[in-house]
C-alpha positions as a Markdown table, in Angstrom:
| # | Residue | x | y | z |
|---|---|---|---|---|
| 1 | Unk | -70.6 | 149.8 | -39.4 |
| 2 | Unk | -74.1 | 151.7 | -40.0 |
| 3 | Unk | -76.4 | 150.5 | -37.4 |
| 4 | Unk | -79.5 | 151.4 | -39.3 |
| 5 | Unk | -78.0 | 148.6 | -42.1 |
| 6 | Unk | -77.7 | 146.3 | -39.2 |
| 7 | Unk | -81.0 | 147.6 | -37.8 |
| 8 | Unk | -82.8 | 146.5 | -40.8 |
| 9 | Unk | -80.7 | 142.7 | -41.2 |
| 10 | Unk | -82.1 | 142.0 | -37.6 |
| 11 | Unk | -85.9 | 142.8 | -38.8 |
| 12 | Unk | -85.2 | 140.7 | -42.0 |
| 13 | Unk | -83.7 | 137.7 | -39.6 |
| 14 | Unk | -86.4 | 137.8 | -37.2 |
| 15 | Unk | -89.3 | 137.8 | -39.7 |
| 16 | Unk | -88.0 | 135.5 | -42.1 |
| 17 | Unk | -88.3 | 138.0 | -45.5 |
| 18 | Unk | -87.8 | 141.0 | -46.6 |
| 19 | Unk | -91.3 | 141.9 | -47.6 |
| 20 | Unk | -92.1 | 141.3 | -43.9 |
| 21 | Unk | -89.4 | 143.2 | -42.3 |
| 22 | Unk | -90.0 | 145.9 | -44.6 |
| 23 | Unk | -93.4 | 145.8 | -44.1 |
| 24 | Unk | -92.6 | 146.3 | -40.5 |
| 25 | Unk | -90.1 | 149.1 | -40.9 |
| 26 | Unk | -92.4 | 150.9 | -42.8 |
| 27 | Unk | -90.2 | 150.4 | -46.2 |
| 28 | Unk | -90.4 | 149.1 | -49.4 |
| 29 | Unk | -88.2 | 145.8 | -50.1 |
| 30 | Unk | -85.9 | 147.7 | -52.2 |
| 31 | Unk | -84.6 | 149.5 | -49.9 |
| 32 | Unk | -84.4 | 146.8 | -47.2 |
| 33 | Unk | -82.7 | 144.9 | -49.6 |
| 34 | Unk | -80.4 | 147.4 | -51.0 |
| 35 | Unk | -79.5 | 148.3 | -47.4 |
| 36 | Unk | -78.9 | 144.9 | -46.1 |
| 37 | Unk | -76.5 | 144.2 | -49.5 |
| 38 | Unk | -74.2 | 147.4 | -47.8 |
| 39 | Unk | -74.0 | 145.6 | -44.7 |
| 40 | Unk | -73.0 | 142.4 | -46.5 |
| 41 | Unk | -70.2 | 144.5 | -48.6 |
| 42 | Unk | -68.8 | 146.2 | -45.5 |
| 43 | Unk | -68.6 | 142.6 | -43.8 |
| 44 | Unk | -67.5 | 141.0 | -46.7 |
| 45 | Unk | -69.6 | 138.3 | -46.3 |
| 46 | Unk | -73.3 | 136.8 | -47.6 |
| 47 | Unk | -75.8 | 137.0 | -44.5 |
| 48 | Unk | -78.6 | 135.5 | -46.1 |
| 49 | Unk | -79.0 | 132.4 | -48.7 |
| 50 | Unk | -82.2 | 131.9 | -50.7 |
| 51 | Unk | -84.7 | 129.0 | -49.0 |
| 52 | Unk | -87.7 | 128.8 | -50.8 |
| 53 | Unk | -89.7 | 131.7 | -51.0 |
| 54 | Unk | -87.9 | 133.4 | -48.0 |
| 55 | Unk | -84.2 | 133.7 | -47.0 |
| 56 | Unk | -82.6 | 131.4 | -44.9 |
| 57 | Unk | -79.4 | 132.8 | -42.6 |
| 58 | Unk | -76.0 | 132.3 | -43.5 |
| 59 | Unk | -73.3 | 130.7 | -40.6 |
| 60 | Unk | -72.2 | 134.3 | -40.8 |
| 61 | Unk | -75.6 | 135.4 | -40.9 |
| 62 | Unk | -76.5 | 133.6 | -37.4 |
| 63 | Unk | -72.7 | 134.9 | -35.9 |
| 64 | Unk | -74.2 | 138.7 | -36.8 |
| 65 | Unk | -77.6 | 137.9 | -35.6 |
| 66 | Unk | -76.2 | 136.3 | -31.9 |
| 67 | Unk | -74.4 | 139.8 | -31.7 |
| 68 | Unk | -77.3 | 141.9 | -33.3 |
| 69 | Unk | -79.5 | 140.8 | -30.5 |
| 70 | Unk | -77.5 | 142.0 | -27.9 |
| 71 | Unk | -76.8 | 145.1 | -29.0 |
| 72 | Unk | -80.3 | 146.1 | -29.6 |
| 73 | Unk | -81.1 | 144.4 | -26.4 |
| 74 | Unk | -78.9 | 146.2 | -24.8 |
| 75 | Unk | -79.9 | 150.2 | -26.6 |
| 76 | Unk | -83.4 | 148.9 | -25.2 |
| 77 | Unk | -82.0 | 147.9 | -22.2 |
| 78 | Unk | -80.4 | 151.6 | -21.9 |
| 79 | Unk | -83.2 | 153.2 | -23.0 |
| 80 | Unk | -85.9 | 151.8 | -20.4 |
| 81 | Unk | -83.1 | 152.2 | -17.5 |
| 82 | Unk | -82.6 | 156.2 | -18.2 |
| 83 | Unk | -86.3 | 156.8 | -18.6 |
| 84 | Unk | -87.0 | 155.3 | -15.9 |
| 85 | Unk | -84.3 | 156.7 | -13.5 |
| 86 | Unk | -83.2 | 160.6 | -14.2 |
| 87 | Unk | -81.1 | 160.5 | -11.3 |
| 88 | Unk | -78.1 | 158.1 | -12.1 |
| 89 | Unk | -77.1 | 157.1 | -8.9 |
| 90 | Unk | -80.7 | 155.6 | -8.6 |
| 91 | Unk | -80.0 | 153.3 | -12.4 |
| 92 | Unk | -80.8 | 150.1 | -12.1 |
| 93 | Unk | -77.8 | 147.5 | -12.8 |
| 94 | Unk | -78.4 | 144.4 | -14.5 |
| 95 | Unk | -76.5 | 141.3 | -12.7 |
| 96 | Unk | -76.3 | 138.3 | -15.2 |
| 97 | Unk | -76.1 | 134.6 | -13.7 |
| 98 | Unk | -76.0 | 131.9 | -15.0 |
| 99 | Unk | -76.9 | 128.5 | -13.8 |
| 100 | Unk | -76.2 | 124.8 | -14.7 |
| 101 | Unk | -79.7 | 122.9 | -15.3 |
| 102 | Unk | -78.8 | 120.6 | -12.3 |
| 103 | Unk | -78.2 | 123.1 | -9.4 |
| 104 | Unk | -81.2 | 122.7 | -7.4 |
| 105 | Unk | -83.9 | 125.9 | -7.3 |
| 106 | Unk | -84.0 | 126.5 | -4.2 |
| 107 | Unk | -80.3 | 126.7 | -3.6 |
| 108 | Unk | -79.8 | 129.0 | -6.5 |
| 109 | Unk | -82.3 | 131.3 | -4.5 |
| 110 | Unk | -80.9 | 130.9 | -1.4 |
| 111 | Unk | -77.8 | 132.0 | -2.6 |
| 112 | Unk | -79.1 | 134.6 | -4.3 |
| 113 | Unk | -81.3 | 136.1 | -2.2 |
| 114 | Unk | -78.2 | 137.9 | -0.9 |
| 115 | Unk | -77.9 | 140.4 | -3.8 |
| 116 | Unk | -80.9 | 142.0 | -1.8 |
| 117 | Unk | -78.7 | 143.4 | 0.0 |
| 118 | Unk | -76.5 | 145.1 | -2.0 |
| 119 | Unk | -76.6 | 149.1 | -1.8 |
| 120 | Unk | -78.1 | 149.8 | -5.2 |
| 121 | Unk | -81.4 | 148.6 | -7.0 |
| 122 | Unk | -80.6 | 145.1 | -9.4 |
| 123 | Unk | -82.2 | 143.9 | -11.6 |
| 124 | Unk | -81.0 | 140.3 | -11.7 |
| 125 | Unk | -80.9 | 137.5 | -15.1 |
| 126 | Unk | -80.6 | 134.2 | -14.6 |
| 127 | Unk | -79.8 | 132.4 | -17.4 |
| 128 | Unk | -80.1 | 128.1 | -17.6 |
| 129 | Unk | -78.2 | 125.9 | -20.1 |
| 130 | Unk | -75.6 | 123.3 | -19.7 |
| 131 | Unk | -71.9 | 123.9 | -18.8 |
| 132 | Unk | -70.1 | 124.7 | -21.8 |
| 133 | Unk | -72.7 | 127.0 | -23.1 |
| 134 | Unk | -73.0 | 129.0 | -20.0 |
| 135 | Unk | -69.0 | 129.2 | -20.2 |
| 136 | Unk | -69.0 | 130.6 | -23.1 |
| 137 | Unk | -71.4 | 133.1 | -22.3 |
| 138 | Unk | -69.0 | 134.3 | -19.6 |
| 139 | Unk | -66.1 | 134.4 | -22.0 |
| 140 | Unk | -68.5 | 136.8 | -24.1 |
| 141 | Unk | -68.9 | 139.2 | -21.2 |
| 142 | Unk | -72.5 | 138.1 | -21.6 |
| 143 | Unk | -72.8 | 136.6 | -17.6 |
| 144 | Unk | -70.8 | 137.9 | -14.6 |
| 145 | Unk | -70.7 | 134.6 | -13.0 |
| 146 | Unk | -71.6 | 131.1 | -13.1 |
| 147 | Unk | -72.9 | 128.8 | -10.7 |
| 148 | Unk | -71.7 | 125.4 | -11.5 |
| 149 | Unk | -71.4 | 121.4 | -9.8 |
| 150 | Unk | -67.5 | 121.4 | -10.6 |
| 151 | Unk | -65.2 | 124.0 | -11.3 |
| 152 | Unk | -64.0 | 125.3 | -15.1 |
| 153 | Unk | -62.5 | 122.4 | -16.7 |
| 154 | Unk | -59.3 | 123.0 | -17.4 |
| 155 | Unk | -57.4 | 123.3 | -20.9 |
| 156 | Unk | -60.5 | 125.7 | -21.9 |
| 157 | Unk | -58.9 | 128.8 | -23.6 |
| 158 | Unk | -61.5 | 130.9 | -21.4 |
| 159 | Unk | -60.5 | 133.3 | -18.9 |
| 160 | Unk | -62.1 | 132.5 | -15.9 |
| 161 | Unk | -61.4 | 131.5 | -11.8 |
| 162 | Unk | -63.1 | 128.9 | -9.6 |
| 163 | Unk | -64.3 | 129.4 | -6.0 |
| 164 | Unk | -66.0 | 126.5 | -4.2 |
| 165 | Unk | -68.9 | 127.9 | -2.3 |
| 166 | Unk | -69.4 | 124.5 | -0.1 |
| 167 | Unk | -70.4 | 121.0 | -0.6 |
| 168 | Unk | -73.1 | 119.2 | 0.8 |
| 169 | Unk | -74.0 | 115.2 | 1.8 |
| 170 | Unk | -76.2 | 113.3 | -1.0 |
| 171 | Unk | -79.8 | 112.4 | 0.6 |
| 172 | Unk | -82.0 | 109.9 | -1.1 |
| 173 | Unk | -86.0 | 110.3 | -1.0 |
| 174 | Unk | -89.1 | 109.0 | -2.1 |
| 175 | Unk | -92.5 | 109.3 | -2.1 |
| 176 | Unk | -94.8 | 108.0 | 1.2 |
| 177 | Unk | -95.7 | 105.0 | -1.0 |
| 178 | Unk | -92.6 | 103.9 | -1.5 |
| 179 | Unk | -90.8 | 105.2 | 1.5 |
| 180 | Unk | -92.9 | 102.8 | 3.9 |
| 181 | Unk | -91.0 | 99.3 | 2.5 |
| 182 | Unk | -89.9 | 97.8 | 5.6 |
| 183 | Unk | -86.1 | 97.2 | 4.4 |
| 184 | Unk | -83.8 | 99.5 | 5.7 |
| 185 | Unk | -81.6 | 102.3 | 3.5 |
| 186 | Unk | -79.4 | 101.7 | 1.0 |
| 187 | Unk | -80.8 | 98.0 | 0.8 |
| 188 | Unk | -84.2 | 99.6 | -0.1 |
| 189 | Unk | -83.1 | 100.7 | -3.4 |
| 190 | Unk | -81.6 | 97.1 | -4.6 |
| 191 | Unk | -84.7 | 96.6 | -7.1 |
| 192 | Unk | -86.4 | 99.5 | -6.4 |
| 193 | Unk | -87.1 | 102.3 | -9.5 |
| 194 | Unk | -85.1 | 105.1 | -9.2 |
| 195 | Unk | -84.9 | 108.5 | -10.7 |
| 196 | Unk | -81.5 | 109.9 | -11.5 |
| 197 | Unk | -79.4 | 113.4 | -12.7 |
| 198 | Unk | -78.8 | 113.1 | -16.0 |
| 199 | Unk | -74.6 | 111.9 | -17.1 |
| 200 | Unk | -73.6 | 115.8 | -17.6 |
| 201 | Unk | -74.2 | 116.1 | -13.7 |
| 202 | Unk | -71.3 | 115.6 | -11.6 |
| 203 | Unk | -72.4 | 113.9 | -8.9 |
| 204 | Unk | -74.1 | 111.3 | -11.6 |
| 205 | Unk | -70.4 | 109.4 | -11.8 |
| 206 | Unk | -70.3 | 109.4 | -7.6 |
| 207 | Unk | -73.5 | 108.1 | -7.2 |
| 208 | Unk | -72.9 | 105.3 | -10.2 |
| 209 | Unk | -69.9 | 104.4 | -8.9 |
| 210 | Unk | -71.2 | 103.9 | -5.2 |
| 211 | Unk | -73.8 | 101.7 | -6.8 |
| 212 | Unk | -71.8 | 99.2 | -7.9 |
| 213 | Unk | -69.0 | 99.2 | -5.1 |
| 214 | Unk | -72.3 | 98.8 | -2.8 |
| 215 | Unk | -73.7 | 95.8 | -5.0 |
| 216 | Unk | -77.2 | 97.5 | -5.5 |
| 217 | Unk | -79.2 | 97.1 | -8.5 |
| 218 | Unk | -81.8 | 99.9 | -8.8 |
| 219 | Unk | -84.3 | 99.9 | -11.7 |
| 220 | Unk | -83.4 | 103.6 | -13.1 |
| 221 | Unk | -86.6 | 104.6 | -14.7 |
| 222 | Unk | -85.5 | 107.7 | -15.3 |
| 223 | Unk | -82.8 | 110.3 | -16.0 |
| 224 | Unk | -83.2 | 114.0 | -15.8 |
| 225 | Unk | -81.3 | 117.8 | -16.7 |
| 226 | Unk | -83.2 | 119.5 | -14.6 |
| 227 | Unk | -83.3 | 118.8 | -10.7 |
| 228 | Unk | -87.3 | 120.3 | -10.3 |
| 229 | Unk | -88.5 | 118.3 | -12.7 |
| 230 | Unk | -87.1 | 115.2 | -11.2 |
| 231 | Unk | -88.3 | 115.6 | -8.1 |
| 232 | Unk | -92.0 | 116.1 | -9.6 |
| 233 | Unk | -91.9 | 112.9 | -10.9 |
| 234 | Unk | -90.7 | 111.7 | -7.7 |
| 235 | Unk | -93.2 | 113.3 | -6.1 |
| 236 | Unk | -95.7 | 111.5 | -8.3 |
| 237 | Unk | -94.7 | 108.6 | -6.9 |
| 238 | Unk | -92.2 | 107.2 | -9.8 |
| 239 | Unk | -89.3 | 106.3 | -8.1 |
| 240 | Unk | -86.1 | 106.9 | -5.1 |
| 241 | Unk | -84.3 | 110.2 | -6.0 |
| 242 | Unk | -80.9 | 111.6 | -4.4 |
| 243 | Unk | -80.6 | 115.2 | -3.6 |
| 244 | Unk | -78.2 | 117.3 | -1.6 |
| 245 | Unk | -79.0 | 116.8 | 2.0 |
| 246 | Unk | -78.9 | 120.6 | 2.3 |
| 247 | Unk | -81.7 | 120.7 | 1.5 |
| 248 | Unk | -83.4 | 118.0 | 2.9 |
| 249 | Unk | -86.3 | 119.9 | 5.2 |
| 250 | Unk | -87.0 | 122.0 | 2.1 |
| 251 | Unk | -87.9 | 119.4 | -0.4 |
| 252 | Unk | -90.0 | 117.1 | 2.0 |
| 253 | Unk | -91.8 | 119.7 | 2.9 |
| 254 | Unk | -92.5 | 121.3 | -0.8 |
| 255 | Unk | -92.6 | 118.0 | -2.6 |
| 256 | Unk | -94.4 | 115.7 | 0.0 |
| 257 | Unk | -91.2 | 113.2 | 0.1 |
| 258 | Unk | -89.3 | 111.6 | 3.0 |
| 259 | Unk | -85.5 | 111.6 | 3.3 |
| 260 | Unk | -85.2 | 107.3 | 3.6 |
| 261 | Unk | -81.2 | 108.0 | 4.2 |
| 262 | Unk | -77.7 | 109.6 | 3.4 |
| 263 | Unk | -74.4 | 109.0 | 1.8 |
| 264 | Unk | -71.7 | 111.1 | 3.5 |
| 265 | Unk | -69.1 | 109.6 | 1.2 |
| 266 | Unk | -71.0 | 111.1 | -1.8 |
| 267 | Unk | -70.6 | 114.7 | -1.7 |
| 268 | Unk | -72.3 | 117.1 | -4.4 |
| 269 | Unk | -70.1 | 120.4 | -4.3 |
| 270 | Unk | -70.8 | 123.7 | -5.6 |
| 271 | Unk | -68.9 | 126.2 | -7.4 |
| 272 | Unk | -69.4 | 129.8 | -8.5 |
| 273 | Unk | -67.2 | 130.8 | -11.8 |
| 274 | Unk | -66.5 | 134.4 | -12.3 |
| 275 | Unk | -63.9 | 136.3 | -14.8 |
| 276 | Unk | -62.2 | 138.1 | -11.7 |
| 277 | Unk | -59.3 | 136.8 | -10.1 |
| 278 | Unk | -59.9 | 139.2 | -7.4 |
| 279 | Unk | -63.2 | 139.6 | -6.8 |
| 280 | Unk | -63.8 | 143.1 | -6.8 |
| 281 | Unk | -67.6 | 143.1 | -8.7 |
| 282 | Unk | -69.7 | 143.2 | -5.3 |
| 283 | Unk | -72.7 | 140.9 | -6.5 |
| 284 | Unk | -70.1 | 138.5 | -7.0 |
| 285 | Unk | -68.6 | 139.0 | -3.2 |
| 286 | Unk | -72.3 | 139.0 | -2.3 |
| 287 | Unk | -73.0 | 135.9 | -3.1 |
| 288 | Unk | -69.7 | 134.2 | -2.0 |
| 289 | Unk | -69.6 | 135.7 | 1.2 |
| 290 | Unk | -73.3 | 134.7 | 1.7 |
| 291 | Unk | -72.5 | 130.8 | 0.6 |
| 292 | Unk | -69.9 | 130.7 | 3.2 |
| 293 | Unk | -71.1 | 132.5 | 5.7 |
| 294 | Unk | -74.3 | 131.1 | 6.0 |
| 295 | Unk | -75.9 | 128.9 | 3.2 |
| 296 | Unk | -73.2 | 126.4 | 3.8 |
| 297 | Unk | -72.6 | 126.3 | 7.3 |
| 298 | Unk | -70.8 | 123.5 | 9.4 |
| 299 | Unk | -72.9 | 121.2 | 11.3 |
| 300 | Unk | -72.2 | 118.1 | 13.5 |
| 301 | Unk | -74.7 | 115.8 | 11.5 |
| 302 | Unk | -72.8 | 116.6 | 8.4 |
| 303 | Unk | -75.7 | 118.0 | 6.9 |
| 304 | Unk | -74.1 | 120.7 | 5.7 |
| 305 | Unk | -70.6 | 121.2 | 5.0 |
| 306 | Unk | -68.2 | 124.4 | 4.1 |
């Protein structure tokens, strides 16, 4: 395949017509257009379909543009990293994460924060999206690992291994306003608005279930994919909010909350998801070894559990 052909199908992608992309590359449409058609004869397939007075991509077309992408991403990538370093053992590595909308910020950080410490500059990627997407970025080679609130479900035809990094004690908070009601936890939250993890979250089910076997009968007011922007709207005042009592000091101190009580029988674990059997990539050890050894660390008030 002739990356200059594929060179100038990206520009045409990206700006929506040939006159553009051509204008861009410096060329007249012609030749764009002529050089695109090679590409489409040595794939054997139509990239592009006419919509309107532009071109509109093919399901082929967006395949070759998902892998276009990355490859000039990662010649630019190559590019910046050996101008920038001339001697190689100073080349920056690139360590690609990615992370399930519903693990909490500040955990992700935490754990993390450890790839400081490995013996050669990073330059770390974090990508967010939900579970199956971020999957199948890892299947593509695209992430080294995942972190995830379950392990990979099983039956997927992706090569991948599960580690628990720990679990953690569900807390529930709320705002000073509504924190003060003089009735005791859980009964507080029997009519009480509540904001809750969306139903791709995996503690979403536990907490649900221990709802109904408790007989309480929340308002939910609101439902959320992302764990920082539910506790903003907690923080406004909207509603009750459960959170992993890990990191219970953390979030009433950023977000102005108050823990109002804890559920030891609902547990929200956490998982990292790696292609390695054996893990022999050391950002991946690096963060492991850091979860167990002192993110998650045993405590009597089962705060925090391994």
């Amino acid at each position: 395949m002739n990356l200059k052909h594929l060179r100038y199908f990206w520009a045409v992608a990206h700006t929506g017509s040939v006159a553009a992309a051509a204008n861009q590359l410096h060329l007249t449409p012609q030749t764009v257009s002529a050089q695109i058609k090679l590409l489409e004869d040595d794939l054997g397939t139509a990239l592009f379909k006419p919509a309107g007075r532009g071109l509109e991509l093919t399901e082929a077309g967006r395949v070759a543009l998902s892998y276009a992408d990355e490859i000039f991403a990662l010649g630019h990538e190559m590019v910046s990293s050996l101008r920038a370093n001339a001697i190689p053992e100073q080349t920056m590595t690139t360590f690609r994460v990615g992370v399930f909308d519903m693990i909490p910020k500040s955990l992700t950080h935490r754990l993390l924060a450890s790839l400081k410490r490995v013996d050669k500059p990073l330059r770390l990627v974090c990508r967010e999206g939900t579970i199956d997407w971020l999957l199948g970025e890892l299947a593509l080679h695209r992430l080294e690992m995942v972190l995830a609130d379950r392990p990979m479900p099983a039956g997927l035809a992706i090569r991948g291994h599960s580690r628990k990094l720990g679990e953690s004690a569900v807390a529930f908070f709320a705002a000073p306003e509504l924190a003060r009601r003089d009735v005791a936890f859980p009964a507080c939250l029997n009519g009480a608005p509540l904001l809750l993890p969306g139903p791709n979250a995996a503690v979403r089910g536990e907490i649900d279930l221990w709802l109904g076997e408790s007989r309480l009968y929340p308002r939910v007011v609101g439902e959320f994919d992302d764990s920082a922007l539910m506790k903003v709207f907690a923080q406004a005042g909207e509603g009750y909010f459960p959170a992993p009592a890990i990191l219970s000091d953390e979030i009433c101190a950023r977000y102005g909350v108050s823990e109002v009580g804890r559920l030891e029988e609902v547990r929200e674990a956490f998982w990292l998801i790696s292609t390695e059997r054996r893990i022999q990539h050391p950002e991946v050890r690096a963060v492991l070894e850091a979860a167990r050894g002192a993110v998650f660390v045993a405590q009597g008030d089962g705060q925090m559990a391994r």
